[in-house]
C-alpha positions in Angstrom: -77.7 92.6 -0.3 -74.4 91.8 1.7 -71.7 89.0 0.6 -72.6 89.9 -2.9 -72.3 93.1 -5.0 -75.5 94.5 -6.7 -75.5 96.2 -9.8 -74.1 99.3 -8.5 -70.9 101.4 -8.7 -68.6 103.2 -6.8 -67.7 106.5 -7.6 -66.0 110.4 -6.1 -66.2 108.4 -2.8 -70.0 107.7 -2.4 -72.5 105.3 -3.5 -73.9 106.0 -6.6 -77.2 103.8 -7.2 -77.3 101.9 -10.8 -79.8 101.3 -13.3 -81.1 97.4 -12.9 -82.1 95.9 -16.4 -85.4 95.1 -16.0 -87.5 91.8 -17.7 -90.0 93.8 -18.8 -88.1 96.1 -20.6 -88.7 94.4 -24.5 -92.0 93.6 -23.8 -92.4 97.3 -22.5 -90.7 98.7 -25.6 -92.9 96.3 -27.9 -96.4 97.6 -26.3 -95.3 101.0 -26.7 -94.9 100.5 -30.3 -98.3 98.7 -30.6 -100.5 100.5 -28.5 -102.3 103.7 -28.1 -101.8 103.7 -24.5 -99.6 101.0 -21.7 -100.6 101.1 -18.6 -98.0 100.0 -16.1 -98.9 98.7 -12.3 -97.1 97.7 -9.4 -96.4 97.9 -5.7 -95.5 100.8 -4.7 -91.2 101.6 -4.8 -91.2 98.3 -7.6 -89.0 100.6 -10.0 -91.7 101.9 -12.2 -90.6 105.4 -12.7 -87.2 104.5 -12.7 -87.7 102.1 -15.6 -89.9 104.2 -17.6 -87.3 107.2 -17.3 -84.6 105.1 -18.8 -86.5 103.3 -21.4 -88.7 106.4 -22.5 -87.1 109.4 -20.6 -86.0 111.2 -23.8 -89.5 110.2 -25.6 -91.9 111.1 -23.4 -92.7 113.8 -21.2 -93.2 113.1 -17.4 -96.1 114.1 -15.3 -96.8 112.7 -11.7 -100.2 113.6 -10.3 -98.8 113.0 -6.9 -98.1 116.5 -6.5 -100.9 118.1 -5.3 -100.7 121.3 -7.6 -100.2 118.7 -10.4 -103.7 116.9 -9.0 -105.6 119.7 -8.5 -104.6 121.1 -12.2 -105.9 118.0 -14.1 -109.0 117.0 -11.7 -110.0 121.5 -12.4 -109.8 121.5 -16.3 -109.0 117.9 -17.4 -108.9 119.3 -21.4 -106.8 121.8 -20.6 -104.5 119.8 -18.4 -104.1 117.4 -21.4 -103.3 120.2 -23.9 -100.5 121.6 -21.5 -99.5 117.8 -21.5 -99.5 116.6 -25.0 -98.5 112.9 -26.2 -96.6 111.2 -25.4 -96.6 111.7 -22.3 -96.5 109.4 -18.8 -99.0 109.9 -15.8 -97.0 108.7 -12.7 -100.0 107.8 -9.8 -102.6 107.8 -12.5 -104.9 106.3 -9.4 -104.7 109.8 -8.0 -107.1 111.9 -10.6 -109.2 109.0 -12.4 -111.3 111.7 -13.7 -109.1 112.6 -15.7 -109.1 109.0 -17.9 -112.5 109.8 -19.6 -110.6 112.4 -21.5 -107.5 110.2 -22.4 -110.0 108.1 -24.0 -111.4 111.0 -26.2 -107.9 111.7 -27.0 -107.0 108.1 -27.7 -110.3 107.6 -29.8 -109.7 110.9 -31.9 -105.9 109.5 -32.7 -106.9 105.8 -32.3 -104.1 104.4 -35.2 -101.5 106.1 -33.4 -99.5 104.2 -30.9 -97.6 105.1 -27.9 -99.3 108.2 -26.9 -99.9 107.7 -23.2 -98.3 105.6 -20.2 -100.5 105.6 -17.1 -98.6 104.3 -14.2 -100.1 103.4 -10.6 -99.1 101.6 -7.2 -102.8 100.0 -7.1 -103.7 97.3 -9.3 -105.3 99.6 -12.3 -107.4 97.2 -13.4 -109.8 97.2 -10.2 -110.7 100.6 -10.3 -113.9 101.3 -12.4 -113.2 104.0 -14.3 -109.8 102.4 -15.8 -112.1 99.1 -16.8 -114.8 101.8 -18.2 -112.5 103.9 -19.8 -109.4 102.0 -21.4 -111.0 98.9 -21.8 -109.3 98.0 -25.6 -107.5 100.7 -25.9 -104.8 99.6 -23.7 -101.8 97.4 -23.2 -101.4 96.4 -19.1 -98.2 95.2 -18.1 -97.1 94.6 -14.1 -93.8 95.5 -12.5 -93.1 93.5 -9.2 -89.9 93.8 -7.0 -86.7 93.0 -8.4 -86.5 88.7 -9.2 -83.1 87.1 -8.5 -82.1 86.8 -12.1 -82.9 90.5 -12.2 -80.6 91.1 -9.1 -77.7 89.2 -10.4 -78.2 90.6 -14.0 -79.5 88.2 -16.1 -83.1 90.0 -16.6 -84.1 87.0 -19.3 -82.6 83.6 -17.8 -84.9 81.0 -18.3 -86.6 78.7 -15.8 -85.0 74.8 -15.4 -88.0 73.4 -17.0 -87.8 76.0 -19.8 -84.2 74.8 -20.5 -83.7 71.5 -22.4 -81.2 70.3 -19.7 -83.5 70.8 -17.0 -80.8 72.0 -14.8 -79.8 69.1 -13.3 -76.4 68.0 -13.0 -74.7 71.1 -10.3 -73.0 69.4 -7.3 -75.2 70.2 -4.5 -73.7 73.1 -2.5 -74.8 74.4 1.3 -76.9 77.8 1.2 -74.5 80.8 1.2 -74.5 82.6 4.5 -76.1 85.4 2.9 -79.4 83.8 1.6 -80.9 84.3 4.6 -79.5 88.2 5.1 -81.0 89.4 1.6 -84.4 87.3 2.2 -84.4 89.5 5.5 -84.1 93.0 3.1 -86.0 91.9 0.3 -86.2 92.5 -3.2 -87.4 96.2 -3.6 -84.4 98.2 -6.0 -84.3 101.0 -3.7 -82.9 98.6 -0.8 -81.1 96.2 -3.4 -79.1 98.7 -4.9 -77.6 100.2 -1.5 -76.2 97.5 0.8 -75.8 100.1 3.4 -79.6 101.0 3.7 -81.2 100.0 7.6 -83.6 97.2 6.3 -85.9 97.6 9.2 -86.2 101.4 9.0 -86.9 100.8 5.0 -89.9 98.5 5.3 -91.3 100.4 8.6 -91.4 103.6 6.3 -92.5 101.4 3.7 -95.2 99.9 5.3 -96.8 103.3 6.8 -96.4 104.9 3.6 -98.5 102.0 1.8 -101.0 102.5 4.5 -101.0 106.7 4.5 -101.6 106.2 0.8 -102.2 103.2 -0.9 -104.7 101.8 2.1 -106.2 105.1 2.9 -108.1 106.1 -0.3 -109.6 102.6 -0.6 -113.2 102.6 0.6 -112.9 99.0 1.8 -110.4 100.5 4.7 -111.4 103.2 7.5 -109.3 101.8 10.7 -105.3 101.9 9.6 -104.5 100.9 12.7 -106.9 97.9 12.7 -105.8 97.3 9.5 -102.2 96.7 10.2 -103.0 94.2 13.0 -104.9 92.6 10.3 -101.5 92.9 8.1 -99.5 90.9 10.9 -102.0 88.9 11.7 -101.4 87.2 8.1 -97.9 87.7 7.9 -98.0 85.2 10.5 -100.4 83.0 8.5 -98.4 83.4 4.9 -98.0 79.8 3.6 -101.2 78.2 5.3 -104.5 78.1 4.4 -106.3 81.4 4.3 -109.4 80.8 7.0 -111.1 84.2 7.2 -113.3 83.2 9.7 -110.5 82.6 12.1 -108.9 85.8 11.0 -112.4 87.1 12.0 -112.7 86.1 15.3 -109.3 86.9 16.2 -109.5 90.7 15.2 -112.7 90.8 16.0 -114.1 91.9 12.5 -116.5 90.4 10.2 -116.0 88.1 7.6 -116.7 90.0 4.9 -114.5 92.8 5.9 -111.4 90.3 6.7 -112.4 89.0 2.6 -111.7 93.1 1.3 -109.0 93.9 3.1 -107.2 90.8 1.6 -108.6 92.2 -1.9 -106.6 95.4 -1.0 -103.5 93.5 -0.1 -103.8 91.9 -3.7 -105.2 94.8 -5.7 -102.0 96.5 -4.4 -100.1 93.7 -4.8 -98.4 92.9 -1.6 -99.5 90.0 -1.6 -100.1 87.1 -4.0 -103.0 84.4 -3.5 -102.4 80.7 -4.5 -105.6 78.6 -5.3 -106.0 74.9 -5.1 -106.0 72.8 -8.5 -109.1 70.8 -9.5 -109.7 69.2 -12.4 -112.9 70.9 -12.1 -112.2 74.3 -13.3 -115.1 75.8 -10.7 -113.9 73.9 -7.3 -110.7 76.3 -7.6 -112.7 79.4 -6.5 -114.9 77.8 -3.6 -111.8 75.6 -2.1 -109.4 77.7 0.4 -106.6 79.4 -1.0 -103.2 80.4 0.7 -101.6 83.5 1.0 -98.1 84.6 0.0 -96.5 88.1 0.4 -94.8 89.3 -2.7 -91.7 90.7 -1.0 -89.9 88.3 1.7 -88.5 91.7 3.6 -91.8 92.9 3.8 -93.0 89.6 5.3 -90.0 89.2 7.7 -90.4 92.6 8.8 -94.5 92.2 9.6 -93.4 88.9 11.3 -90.7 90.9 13.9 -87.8 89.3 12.1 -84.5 91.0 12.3 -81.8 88.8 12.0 -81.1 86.2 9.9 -80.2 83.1 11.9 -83.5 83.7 13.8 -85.1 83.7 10.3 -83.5 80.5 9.4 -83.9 78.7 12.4 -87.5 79.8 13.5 -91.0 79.0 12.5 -91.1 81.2 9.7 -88.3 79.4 7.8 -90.5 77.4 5.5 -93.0 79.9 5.0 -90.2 82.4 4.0 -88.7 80.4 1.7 -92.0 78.5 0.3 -93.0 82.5 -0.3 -89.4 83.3 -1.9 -90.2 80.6 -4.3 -93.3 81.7 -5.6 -91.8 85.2 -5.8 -89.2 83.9 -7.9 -91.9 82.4 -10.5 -94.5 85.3 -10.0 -92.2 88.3 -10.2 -90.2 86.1 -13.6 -93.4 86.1 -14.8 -95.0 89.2 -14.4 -91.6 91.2 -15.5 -92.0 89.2 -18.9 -95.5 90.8 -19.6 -96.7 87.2 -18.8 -99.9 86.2 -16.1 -98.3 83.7 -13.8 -100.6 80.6 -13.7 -99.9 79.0 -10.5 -101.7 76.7 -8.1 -101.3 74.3 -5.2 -101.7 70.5 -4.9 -103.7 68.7 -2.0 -105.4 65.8 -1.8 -108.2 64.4 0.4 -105.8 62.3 2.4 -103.2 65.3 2.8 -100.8 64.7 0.0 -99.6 68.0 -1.0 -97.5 69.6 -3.7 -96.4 73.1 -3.2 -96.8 75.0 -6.7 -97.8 73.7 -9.9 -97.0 76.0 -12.5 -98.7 76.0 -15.6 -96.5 76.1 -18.4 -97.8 75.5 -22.3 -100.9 73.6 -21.2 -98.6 71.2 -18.7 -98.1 71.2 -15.0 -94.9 71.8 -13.7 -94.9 70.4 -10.0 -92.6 71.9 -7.4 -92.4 71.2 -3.9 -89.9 73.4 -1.4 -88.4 72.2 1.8 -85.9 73.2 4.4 -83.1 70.6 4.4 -79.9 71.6 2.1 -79.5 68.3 1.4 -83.0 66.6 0.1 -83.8 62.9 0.5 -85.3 60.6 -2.1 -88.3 60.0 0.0 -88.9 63.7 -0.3 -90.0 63.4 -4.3 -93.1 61.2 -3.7 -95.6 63.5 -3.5 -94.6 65.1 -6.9 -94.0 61.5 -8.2 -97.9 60.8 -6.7 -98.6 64.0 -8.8 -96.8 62.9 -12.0 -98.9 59.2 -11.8 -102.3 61.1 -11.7 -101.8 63.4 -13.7 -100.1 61.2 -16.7 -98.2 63.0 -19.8 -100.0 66.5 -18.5 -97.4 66.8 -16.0 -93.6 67.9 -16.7 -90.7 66.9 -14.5 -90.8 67.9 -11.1 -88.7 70.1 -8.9 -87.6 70.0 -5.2 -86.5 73.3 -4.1 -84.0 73.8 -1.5 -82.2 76.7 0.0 -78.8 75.5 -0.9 -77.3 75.4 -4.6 -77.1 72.8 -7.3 -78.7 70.7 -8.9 -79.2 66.9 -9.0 -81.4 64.3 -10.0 -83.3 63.1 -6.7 -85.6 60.2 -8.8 -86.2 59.4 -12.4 -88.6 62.4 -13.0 -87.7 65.3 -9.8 -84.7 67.5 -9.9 -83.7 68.6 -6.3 -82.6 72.3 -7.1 -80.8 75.2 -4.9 -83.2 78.0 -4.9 -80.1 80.1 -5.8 -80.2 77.5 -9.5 -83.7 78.4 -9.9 
């Protein structure tokens, strides 16, 4: 990030990259304490290792299975690979030798009272893969670490949201956005890139991206063409903030339907990106409505897209969808690096009235609604005032998120809020 310093320091002359206190870090510590084993997923460069080597460094021994000696050690003699690595102990890439879980749980079931004895870390979403669900099922604590969230960034890992706060956060002069908002959506929120102001974005998230595919995407079954596969990933780059149509995905690359709906399941079992479904009353229409699609990390997105500079950004058609996808990574990635499952939907109705994000928060709805303009109108709160009239005492008071700074009331029950106040 330019225009503002990360939590970083200089020293002998050189950069010297900084630890970043993480949200997750008590819930982390808590799980460890109550579980036999944690498992801990992410994209891929989200700070997993790092965190787990300060939290637990001195407690537990660390083993990645990325190294292919490492691999072919524990996939050969799984029991004796175990007794060479005694609890506690973390698996890095635990994704890489799942043959190896079946014997974690025979260790876990002979020493089941005993907690924190293994910490199985992975860059795909754990959960999906068969043998984690078969083997770990109870036995386990699963926590997610996303990219880095802004109160993260600026150092204040546990700052509530506005609606979590009595005040609301309402009350902050409206400000314009800072020149640099626009700079640091361009790099994104990966610590690697966060911590070192100096780091070429572009040449980050292109290494970034073929590394995913090399391997993340490649040992996937759902995935043989890579290079098909990364049209596919531009293709809804350009698409993030709409309605997801797979069938005009389809035509357009020239694939069938079915293999447009997996590859979007790899995206979100490796979590680069994050799907949004619409609210219905009627628990069931959420799953047979169309969703939208977000990308987690707004670099990631800007780079897919072919943006490089940050005026263009601004200015261009991907503004909204940037921003609207900033948003949501603000709330998901808060979320997620509490321990917490972010419950989050969007609002349409049948005549096109539309609410961005409704959050759900302690069995209410928090509305929120994003646009462009630095300096929100009245008439821009009526779709979360239609919201709040249908929905009664079930829904909170609204938010209108901008991309300048402060806060202010905008109608009786919607805050207009700088994303930067979030």
């Amino acid at each position: 990030m330019r225009g503002r310093t990360p939590p970083g320091s200089l020293s002998n002359g050189g950069w010297v990259r900084k630890y970043i206190p993480r949200s997750l870090e008590p819930v982390l510590l808590r799980a460890v304490e109550e579980f036999p084993a944690v498992v801990l997923t992410g994209p891929r460069q989200s700070g997993k290792t790092t965190l787990l080597k300060k939290l637990l460094g001195e407690r537990f021994r660390y083993v990645s299975l990325e190294l292919p000696d490492v691999r072919s050690a524990a996939l050969g003699d799984p029991r004796t690979f175990l007794a060479r690595f005694p609890p506690p102990v973390i698996f890095d890439e635990v994704q890489r030798a799942p043959e190896l879980l079946p014997f974690v749980k025979e260790h876990i079931d002979a020493h089941r009272d005993r907690p924190g004895q293994f910490i199985l870390t992975g860059s795909q979403n754990l959960l999906m893969l068969e043998k984690v669900t078969e083997s770990l099922a109870g036995r386990t604590a699963v926590l997610h670490l996303l990219p880095l969230s802004r109160r993260e960034i600026e150092g204040r890992p546990q700052a509530p949201f506005p609606w979590e706060r009595e005040e609301g956060g309402s009350g902050k002069a409206p400000r314009p956005p800072r020149t640099e908002l626009w700079q640091e959506f361009l790099r994104g929120s990966y610590p690697e890139i966060v911590a070192d102001p100096d780091r070429d974005a572009a040449l980050w998230h292109s290494a970034y991206i073929q590394t995913y595919l090399e391997r993340d995407v490649r040992s996937l079954r759902q995935v043989g063409d890579l290079t098909l596969f990364q049209t596919f990933l531009r293709a809804l780059a350009a698409r993030s903030a709409q309605l997801l149509n797979l069938s005009d995905l389809s035509r357009d690359l020239g694939v069938a339907v079915n293999t447009i709906r997996a590859w979007t399941s790899v995206l979100e079992s490796t979590h680069q990106v994050q799907i949004v479904r619409p609210y219905f009353e009627n628990l069931g229409k959420r799953m047979v409505k169309a969703p939208k699609v977000y990308f987690t990390d707004p670099g990631t997105l800007c780079h897919l897209t072919g943006l490089r500079d940050p005026d263009h950004a601004a200015a261009g058609p991907m503004a909204g969808p940037i921003l609207e996808g900033a948003v949501l990574g603000e709330i998901v990635k808060t979320l997620r690096n509490r321990g917490q499952e972010p419950d989050v939907y969007f609002w349409r109705t049948s005549n096109g009235v539309e609410v961005d994000f409704l959050v759900m928060d302690r069995g209410r709805i928090v509305p929120i609604e994003v646009k462009l303009s630095a300096t929100p109108r009245p008439a821009m709160a009526r779709p979360i005032e239609g919201l709040q009239q249908g929905f009664g005492d079930r829904a909170t008071h609204g938010y209108l998120v901008h991309p300048g700074g402060g806060a202010l009331p905008l109608a009786a029950t919607v805050t207009a809020l700088g994303f930067e106040d979030m």
